[in-house]
Every structure is written in structure tokens, then in C-alpha cells.
N, C-alpha and C positions, 0 to 999 in steps of 0.2 A: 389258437393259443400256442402251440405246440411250432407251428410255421415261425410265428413273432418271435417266439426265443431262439431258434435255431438261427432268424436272419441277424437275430440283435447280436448274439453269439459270433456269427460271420462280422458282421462288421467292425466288431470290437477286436475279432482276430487281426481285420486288413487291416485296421490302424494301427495297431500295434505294432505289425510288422513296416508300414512306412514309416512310422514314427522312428523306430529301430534305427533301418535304414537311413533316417533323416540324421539322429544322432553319430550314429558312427561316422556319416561324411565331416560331420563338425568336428569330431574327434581327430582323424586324419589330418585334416587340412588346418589344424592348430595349431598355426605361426604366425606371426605380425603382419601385417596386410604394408605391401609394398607403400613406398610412401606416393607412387605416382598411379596405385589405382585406389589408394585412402577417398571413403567421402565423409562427408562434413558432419558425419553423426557417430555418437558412441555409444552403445547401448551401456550405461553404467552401473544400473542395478536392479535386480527386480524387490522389490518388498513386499513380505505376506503380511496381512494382516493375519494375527495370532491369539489366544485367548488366555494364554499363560507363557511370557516368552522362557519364562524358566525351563520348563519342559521341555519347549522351542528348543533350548539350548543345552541339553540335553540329547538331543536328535543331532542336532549340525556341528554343534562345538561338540561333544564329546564322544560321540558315534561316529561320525564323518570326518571329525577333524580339522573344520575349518576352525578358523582364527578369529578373535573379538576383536575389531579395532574400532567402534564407539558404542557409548552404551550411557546415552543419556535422558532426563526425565523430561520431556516437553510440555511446560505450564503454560495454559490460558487463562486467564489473561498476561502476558509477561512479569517475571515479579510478584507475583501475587505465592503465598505459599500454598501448599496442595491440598492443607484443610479450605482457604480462601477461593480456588482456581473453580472454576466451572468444566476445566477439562486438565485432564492430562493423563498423559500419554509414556509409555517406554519404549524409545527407541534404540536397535540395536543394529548395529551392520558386523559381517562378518566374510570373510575373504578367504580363497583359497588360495590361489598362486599370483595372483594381482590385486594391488590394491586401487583400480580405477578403473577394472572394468570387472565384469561376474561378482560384483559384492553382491551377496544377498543381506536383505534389509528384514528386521524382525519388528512389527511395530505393535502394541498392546495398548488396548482403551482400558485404562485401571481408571477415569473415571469423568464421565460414567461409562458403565459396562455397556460392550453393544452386545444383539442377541447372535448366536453364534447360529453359521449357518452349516449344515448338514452335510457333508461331499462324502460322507458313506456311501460305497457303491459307485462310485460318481467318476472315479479312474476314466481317462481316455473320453468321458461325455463332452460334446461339445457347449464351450465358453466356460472349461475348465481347462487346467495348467500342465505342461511336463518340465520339471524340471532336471538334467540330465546332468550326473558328474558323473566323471572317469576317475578311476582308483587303480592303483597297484598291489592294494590290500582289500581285495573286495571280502574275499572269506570271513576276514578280523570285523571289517567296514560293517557287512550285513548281519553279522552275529550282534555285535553290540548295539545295529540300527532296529533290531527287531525284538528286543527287551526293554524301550522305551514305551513309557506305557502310552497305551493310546494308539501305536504303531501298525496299522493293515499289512498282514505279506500279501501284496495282491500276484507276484509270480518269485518262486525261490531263485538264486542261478543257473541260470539255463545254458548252455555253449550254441552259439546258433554262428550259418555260416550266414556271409554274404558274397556277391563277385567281388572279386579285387575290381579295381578301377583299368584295367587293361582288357577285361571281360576271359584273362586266362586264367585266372587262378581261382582263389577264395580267402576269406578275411576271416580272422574267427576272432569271437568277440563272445566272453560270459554276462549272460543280462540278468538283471535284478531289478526288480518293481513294487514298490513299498506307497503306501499311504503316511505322510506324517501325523505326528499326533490330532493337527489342524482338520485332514484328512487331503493337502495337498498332493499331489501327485510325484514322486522323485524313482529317476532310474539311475542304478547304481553299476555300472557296467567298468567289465576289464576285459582291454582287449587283449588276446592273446599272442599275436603275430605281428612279428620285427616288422613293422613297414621304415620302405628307404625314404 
């Protein structure tokens, strides 16, 4: 019993730290991809499904800071009104510094309700999510992201190094690791070192 937690514990450290590492490379390397090594695809949005986007929104637009730019009611059957519809939906997208690519998408079954599924504890398990912004204002950023109710601190801000990309130096970058109210996974990181 005692082995199982210690290796679970291990593994959940090593992720963490490639995952780390995975994000700060994307961090870095965050400029428009040449037009002559561009391919033919764009990752344009992720969407969570959500169970309350109010709160949702709460967490990204008022914590984090991203921006609303649609936020509309999706009725099925088309035309039909929302006492009449057999489903519908609120859908929400919201943007940080681009509006065609990294929107995140908020979507809500108001009706009917789906059963909401449990990601307590569930950080870093596999066929779950990370999802990863960079801020200039982490301090302000994880203050307000961690009095959303509902909100997991699953690691406070930490300073951790990495190698610089020359393998002489070192990167330093403050991480943060929160559950949203959903119990999605979001790291909240500021890097602290001028890269050229």
C-alpha cells in the first residue's frame, strides 16, 4: 500500500515536471510560424463542457482575464423556443490575445442537465487535460483564481528552474496549478527571465 502511493506520488511528480517543461517550450517559442514551414491545420479552440458557465466565467473572464466574444443560446430543434426545444445549450467562447486561434470555448446543457462527471483528485491522470496560460500578473491572476468557488489549489506558485535552450544557462519561470470549478486542469505560469 505504502510502495503504490509512493510510486503514484513519483509519477505524478515526473509528469508534472515534463509537462512543466513541455509548456515553457511553448511559451518561448510564441511567435507566428513562418509562412513556408505553416501546415494545413489550426488548432482553433478547445471547449469544456461546464455545468454552470456563470461560474465558468467567473474563473476565465474575471480571474484570468480573458475576453467574451460570443455567448449564445443553442436551441434544438432550430426555432423552436426553450420551453418547446428538447435541448439547449449555452454557448460561450472567450480569447486571450487572438481571436482564431487559443479561444477557449464554455459550453452548458441547461437542458436537459447532463450528469456531471467527477475530476476531484484527477490533476495530471491520464485522458485528462492541461490547460496552460502565461500571465504577467500571476500574483493578482491566482489570488482572484483561487476564491472562485469550486476552485482546487492543487500547487501554490512555485519558481522552478529549467535549462535555457543553449544548455548554459537556466530559465526561471513561477508555476501555478489550480483545478477549475469543473475540476479541469489549468496552469497559471510567469516566466521570469528576458528571453532574446
Amino acid at each position: 500500500m505504502i510502495q503504490h502511493q509512493t510510486n503514484r506520488i513519483t509519477n505524478f511528480v515526473t509528469t508534472l515536471i515534463l509537462l512543466l517543461g513541455l509548456s515553457l517550450t511553448s511559451t518561448i517559442s510564441a511567435k507566428p510560424v513562418p509562412e513556408d514551414k505553416k501546415v494545413p491545420i489550426d488548432l482553433r479552440r478547445t471547449t469544456l463542457v461546464v455545468s454552470d458557465i456563470d461560474t465558468s466565467l467567473e474563473f476565465y473572464r474575471d480571474a484570468l482575464g480573458m475576453t467574451v466574444i460570443y455567448d449564445q443560446p443553442i436551441i434544438s430543434p432550430h426555432g423552436a423556443s426553450t420551453e418547446e426545444a428538447e435541448r439547449v445549450r449555452r454557448l460561450v467562447f472567450l480569447q486571450a490575445n487572438d481571436d482564431y486561434i487559443g479561444v477557449l470555448g464554455l459550453l452548458e446543457y441547461v437542458k436537459p442537465k447532463q450528469p456531471r462527471v467527477d475530476l476531484t483528485d484527477k490533476a495530471f491522470n491520464e485522458g485528462t487535460s492541461i490547460m496552460v496560460f502565461n500571465t504577467q500578473e500571476l500574483e493578482q491572476s491566482f489570488a482572484r483564481a483561487r476564491q472562485v468557488a469550486g476552485v482546487v489549489v492543487v500547487r501554490e506558485p512555485t519558481p522552478v528552474k529549467y535549462p535555457s535552450y543553449d544548455g548554459k544557462g537556466e530559465i526561471s519561470v513561477t508555476v501555478s496549478v489550480l483545478q477549475d470549478p469543473d475540476g479541469f486542469t489549468v496552469e497559471l505560469n510567469q516566466l521570469q527571465d528576458a528571453l532574446d
